[in-house]
Residue frames as a rotation matrix with the C-alpha (Angstrom) as fourth column:
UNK 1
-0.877 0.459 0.140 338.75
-0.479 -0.817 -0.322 87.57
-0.033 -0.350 0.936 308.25
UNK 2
-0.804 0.480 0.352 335.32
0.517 0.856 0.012 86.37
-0.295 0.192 -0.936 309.05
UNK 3
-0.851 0.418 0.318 332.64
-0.062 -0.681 0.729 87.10
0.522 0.601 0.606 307.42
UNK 4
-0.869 0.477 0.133 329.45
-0.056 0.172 -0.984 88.77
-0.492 -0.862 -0.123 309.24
UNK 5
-0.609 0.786 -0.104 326.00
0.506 0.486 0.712 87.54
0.611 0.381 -0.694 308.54
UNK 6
-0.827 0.506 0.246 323.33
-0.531 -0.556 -0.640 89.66
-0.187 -0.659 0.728 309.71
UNK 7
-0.311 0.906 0.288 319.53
0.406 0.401 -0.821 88.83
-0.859 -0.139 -0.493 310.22
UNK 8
-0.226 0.499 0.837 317.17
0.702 -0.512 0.495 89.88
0.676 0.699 -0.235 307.00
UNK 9
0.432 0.897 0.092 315.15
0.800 -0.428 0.420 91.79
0.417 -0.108 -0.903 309.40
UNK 10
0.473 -0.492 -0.731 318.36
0.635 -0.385 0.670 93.79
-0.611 -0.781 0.130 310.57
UNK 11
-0.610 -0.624 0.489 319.20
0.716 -0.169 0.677 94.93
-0.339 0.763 0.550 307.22
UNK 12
-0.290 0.943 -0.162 315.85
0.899 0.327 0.292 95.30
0.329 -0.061 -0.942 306.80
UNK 13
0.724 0.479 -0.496 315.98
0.689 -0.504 0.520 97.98
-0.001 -0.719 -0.696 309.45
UNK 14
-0.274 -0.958 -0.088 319.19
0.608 -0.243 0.756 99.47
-0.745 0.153 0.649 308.66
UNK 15
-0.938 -0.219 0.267 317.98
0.345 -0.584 0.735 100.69
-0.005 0.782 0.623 305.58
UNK 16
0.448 0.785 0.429 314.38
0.539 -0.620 0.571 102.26
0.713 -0.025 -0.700 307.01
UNK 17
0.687 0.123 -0.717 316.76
0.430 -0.864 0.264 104.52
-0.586 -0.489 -0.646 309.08
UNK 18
-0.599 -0.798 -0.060 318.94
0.694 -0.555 0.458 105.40
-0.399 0.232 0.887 306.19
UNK 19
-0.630 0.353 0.691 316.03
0.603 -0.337 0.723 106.41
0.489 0.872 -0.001 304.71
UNK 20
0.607 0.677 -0.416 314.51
0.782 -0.415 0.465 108.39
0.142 -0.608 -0.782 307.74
UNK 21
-0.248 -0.795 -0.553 318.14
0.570 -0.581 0.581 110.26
-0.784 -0.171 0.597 307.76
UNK 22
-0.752 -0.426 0.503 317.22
0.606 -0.146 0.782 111.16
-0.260 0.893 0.368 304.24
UNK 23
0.164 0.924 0.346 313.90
0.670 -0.361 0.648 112.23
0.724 0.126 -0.678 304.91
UNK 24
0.614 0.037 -0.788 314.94
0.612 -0.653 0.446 114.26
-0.499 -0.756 -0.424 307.85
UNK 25
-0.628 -0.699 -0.342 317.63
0.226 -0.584 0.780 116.11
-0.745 0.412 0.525 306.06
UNK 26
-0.428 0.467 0.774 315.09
0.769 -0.263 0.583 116.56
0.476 0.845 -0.246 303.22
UNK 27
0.664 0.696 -0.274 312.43
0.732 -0.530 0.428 118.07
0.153 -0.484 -0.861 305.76
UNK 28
0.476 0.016 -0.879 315.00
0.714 -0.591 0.375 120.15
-0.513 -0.807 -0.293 306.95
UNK 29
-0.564 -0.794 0.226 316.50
0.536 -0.145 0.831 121.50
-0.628 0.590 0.508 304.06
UNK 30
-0.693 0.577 0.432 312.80
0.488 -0.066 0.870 122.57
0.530 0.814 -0.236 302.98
UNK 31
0.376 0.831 -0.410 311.30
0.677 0.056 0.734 123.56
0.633 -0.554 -0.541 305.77
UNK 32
0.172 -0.526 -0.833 314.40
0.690 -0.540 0.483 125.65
-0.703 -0.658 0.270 307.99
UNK 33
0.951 0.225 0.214 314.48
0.283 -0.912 -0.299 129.13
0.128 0.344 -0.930 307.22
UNK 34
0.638 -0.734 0.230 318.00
-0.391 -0.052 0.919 129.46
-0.663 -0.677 -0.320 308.78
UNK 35
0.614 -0.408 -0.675 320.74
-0.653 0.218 -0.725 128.89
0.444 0.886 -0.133 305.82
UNK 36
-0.370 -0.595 0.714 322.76
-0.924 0.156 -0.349 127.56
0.096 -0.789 -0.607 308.59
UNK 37
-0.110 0.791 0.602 320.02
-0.474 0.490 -0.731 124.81
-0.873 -0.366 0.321 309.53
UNK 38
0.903 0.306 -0.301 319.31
-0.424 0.529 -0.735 124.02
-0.065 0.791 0.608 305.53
UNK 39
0.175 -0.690 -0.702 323.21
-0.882 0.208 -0.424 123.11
0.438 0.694 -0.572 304.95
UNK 40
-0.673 -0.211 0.709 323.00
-0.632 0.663 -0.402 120.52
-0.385 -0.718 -0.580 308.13
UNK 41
0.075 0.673 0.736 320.15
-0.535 0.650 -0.540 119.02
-0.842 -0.353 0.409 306.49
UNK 42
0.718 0.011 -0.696 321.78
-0.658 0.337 -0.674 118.71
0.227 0.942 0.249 302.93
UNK 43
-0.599 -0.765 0.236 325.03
-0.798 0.546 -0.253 117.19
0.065 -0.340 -0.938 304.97
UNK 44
-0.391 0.061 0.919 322.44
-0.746 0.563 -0.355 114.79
-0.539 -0.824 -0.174 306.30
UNK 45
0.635 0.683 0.361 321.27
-0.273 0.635 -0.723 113.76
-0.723 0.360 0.590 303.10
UNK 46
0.361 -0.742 -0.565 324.33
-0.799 0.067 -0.598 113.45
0.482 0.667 -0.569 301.42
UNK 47
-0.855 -0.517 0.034 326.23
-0.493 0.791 -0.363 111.18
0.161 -0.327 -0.931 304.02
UNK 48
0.032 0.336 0.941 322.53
-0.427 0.856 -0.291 108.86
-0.904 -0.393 0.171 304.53
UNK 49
0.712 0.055 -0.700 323.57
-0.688 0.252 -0.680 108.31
0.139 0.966 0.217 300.26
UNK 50
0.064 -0.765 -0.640 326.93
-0.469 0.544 -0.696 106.83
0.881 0.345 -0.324 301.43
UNK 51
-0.490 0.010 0.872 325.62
-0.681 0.619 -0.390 104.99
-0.543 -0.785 -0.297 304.12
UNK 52
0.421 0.552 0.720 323.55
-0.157 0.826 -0.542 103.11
-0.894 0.115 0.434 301.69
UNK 53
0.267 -0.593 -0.760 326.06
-0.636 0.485 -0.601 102.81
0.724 0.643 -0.247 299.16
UNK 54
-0.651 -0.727 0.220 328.18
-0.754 0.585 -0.298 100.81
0.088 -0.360 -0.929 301.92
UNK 55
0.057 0.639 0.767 325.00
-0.600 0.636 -0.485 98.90
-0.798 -0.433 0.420 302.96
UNK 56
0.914 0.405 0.004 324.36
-0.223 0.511 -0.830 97.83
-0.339 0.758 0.558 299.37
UNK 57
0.776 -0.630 0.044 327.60
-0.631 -0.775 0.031 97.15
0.014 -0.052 -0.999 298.86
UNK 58
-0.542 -0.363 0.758 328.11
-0.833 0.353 -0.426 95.05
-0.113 -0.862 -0.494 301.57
UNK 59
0.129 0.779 0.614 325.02
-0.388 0.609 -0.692 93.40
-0.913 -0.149 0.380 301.02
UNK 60
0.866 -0.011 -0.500 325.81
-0.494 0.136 -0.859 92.81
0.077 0.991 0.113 297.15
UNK 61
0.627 -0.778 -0.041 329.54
0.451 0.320 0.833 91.72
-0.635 -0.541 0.552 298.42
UNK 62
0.398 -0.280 0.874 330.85
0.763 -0.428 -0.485 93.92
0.509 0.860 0.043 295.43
UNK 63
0.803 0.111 -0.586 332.64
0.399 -0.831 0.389 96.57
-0.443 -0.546 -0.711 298.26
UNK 64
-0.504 -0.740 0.444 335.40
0.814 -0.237 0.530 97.69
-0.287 0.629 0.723 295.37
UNK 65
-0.435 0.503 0.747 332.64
0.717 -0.309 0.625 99.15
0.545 0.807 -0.226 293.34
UNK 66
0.743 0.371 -0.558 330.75
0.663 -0.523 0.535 100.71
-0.093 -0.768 -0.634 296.97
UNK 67
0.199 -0.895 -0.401 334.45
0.742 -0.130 0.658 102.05
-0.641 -0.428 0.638 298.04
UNK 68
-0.809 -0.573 0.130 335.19
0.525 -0.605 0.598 103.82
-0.264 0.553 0.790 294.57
UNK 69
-0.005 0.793 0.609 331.54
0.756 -0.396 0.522 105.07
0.655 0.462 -0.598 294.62
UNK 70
0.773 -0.014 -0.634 331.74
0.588 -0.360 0.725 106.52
-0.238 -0.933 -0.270 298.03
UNK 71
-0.494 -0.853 -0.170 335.12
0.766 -0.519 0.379 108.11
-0.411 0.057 0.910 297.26
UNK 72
-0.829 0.055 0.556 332.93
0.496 -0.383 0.779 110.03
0.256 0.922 0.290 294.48
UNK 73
0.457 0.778 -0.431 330.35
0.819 -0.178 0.546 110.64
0.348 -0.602 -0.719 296.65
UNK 74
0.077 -0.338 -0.938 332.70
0.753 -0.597 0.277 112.50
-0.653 -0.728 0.209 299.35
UNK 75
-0.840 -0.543 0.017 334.61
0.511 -0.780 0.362 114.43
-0.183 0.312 0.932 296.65
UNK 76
-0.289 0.592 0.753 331.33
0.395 -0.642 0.657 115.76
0.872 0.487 -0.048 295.08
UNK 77
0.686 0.471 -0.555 329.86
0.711 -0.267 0.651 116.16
0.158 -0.841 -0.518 298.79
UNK 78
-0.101 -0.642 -0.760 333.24
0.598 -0.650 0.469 118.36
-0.795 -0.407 0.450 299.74
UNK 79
-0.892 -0.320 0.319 332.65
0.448 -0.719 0.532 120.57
0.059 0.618 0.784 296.79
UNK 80
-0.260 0.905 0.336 329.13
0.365 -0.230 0.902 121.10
0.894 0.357 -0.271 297.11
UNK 81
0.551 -0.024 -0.834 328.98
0.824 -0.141 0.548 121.51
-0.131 -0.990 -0.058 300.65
UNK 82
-0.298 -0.923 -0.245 331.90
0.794 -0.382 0.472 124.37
-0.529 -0.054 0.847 299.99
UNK 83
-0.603 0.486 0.633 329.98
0.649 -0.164 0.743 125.79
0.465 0.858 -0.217 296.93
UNK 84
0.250 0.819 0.516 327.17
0.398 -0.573 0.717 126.76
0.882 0.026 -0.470 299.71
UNK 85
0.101 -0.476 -0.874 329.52
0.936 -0.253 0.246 127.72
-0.338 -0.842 0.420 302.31
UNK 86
-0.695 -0.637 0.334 330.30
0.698 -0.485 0.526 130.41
-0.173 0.599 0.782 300.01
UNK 87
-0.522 0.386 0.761 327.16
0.210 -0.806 0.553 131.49
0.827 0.449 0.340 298.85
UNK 88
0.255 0.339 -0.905 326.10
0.929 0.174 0.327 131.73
0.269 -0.924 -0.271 302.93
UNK 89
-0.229 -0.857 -0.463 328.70
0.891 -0.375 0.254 134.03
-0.392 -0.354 0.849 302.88
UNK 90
-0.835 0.071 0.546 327.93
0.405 -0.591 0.697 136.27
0.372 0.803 0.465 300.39
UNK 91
-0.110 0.991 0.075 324.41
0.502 -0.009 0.865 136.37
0.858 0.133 -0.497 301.17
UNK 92
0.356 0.430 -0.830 324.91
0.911 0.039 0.411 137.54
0.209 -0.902 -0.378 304.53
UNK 93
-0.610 -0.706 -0.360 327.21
0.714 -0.687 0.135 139.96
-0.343 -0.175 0.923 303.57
UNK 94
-0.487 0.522 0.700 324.73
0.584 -0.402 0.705 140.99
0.650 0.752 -0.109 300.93
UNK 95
0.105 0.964 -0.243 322.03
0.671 0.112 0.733 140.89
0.734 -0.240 -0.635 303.44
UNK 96
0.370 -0.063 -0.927 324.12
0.862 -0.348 0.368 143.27
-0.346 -0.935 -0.074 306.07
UNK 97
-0.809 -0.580 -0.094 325.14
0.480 -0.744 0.464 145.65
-0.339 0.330 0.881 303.60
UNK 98
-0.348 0.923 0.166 321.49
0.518 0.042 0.854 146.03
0.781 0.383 -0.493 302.14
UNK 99
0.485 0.585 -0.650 320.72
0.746 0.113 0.657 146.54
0.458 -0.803 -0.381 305.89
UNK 100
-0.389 -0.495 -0.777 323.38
0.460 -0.835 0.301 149.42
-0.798 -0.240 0.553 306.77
UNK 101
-0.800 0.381 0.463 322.19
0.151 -0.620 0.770 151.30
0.581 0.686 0.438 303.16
UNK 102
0.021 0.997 0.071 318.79
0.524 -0.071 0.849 151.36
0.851 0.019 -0.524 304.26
UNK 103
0.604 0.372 -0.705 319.26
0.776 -0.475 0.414 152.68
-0.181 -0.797 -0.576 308.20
């Protein structure tokens, strides 16, 4: 297998858009009123974490250690993600029962 060799200035750049993904998923997660809208921006800041694990990773050549971090990543991401699937749920129900009492 050969190994690839990027530029510095491509890495460089690689990892000022993981970190715009992360800021955009922040912004939106703070900023969207829509529960719908906040979970898309915690997805987005969860998966730009295990894009830069792989980067650093890669870049460290150490991609055992990346590989079994990432794994740990996902699992916590699939539970947490799930976690507020749930309380979405709830809440809306809440919020539409709340809303039939009152009329």
């Amino acid at each position: 297998m050969t190994e690839l060799v990027l530029p510095g200035w491509m890495i460089t750049f690689i990892h000022i858009c993981i970190l715009i993904v992360f800021l955009v998923g922040l912004l939106c997660f703070f900023l969207r009123k829509k529960y719908i809208r906040q979970l898309f921006g915690l997805k987005l800041m969860l998966q730009s974490v295990s894009l830069g694990l792989i980067l650093t990773g890669w870049q460290r050549n150490e991609m055992f250690l990346a590989q079994s971090m990432i794994i740990s990543a996902l699992v916590l991401e699939a539970v947490v993600i799930g976690l507020a699937l749930t309380m979405l749920i709830h809440i809306t129900k809440h919020a539409k029962d709340e809303k039939d009492m009152v009329q």
